[in-house]
N, C-alpha and C positions, 0 to 999 in steps of 0.2 A: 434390539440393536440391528440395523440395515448394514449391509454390506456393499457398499458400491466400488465396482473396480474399471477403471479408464487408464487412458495411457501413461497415467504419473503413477499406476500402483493402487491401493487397496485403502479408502477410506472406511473406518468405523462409523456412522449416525445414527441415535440416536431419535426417536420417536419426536422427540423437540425440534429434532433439523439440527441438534448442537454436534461438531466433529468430537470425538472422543479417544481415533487414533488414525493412524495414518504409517503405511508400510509401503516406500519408493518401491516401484518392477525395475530389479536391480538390470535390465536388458536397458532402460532409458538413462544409466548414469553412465556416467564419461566420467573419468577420474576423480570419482568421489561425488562432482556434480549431480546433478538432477539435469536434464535436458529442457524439459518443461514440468511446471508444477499448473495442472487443473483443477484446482478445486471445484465439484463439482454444484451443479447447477438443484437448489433447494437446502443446501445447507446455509443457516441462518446465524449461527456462532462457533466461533473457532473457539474452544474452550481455553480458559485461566491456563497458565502453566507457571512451576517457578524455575527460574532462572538458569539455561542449562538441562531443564527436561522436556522429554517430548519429541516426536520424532519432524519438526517443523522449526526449531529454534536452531541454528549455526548447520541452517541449510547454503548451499552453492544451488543457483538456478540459471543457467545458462541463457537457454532463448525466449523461455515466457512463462507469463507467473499470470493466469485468469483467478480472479476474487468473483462470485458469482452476483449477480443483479439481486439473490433473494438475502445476500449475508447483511446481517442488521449491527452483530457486534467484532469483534476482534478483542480475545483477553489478551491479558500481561503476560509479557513474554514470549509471545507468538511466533514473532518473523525477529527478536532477538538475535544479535549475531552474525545475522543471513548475508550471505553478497546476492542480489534479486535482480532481476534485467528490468524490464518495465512494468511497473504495477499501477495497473489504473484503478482506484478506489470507486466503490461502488455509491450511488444515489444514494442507497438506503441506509445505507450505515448511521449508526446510533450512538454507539460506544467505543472508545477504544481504550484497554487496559493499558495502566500503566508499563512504558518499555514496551510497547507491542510490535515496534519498530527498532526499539534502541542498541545504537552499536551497528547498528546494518550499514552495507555499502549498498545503494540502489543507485544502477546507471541513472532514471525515470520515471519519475511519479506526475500521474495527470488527476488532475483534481477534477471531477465531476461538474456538468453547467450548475446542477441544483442539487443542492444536499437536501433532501426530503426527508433525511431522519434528522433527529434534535443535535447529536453530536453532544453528549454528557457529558462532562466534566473533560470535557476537551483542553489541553495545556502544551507544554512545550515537553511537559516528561514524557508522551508516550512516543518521542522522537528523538528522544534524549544522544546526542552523539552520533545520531545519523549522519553519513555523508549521501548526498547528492548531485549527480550528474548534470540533472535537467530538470526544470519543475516544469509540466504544462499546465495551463487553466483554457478557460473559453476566454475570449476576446474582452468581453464586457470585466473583466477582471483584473485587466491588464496593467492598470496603474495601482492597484493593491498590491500585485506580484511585483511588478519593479520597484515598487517603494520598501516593500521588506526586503527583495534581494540586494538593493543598494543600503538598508541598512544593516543586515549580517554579513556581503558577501564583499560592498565596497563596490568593485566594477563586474559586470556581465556581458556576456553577449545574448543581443535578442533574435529572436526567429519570428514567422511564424509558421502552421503547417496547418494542413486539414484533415480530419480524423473521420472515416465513415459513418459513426455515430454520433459523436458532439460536434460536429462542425469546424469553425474556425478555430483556430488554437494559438495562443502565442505564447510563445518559449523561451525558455529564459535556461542560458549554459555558463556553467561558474567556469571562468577561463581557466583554472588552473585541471580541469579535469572534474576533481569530487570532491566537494564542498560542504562544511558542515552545511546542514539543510533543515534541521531538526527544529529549529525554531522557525522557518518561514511556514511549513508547510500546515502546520495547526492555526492560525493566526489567518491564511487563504483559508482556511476551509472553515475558519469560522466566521468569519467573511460573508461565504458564498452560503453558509447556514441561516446566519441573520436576514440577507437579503430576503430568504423565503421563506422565512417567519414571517415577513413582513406586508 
């Protein structure tokens, strides 16, 4: 088991690259919050948890939430619970357990130009009761993302912005603030999986 410690505190890893445990540097939390959560860079799976355990699940993250470029799965129950600021989902990803999101408030999730991993058994439960601030995609996306968000969310406001690594980006904000989100955000990102199968 590796020991890596950065400024969100003290991951466990695992010879696999899988996270195994994780202890906030209680100097980065503001009133129970986390300030930033980094997951660090060569971790490949955030391990299974049930419902309520683990020190990642009915986390507060204030200003930023990095998912590493080499994470391939995300278990059940993971970011359960969580209030998360922007989470930008990584290319690689493969799997995501069920509830691995569910119940969470996330201000922003930006979905990847290309999903390079398969995306398994991907559904609407591993987002189950998510609320949503903002969803971003790349450009080329853009009438998938407003076609789901006018059919869960009814009306939006659109954006666009530019991201120093995916480029073009266009955004989509549920007027009312935080919006169930749980069902668009699987459906984009299997979207953007098929296309690169393809």
């Amino acid at each position: 088991m590796r020991e890596i410690t950065n400024g969100s505190g003290t991951f466990w890893v695992d010879d696999r690259g899988v996270l195994r445990d994780f202890c906030c540097d209680q100097a980065q939390t503001d009133g129970g919050a986390l300030q930033r959560l980094d997951i660090p860079e060569g971790v490949t799976a955030l391990r299974e948890l049930r419902h309520g355990q683990g020190r990642l699940s009915d986390l507060s993250v204030r200003e930023g939430l990095t998912l590493p470029d080499s994470l391939r799965s995300i278990g059940s129950n993971v970011f359960a619970c969580c209030e998360l600021p922007d989470v930008a989902l990584p290319a690689h990803l493969e799997t995501f357990g069920d509830f691995a999101f569910g119940s969470s408030r996330i201000r922003s999730i930006t979905v990847p130009a290309q999903a390079r991993g398969r995306l398994l058994g991907l559904g609407v439960r591993q987002f189950r009761d998510c609320e949503v601030g903002e969803i971003r995609a790349p450009l080329k996306h853009r009438e998938r993302l407003e076609q789901e968000c006018r059919r869960w969310w009814g009306d939006f406001e659109r954006g666009e912005q530019t991201d120093p690594v995916l480029g073009p980006l266009c955004c989509v904000r549920a007027r009312d603030g935080m919006q169930r989100g749980g069902e668009i955000v699987p459906w984009l990102l299997w979207t953007v999986a098929s296309e690169a199968m393809h």
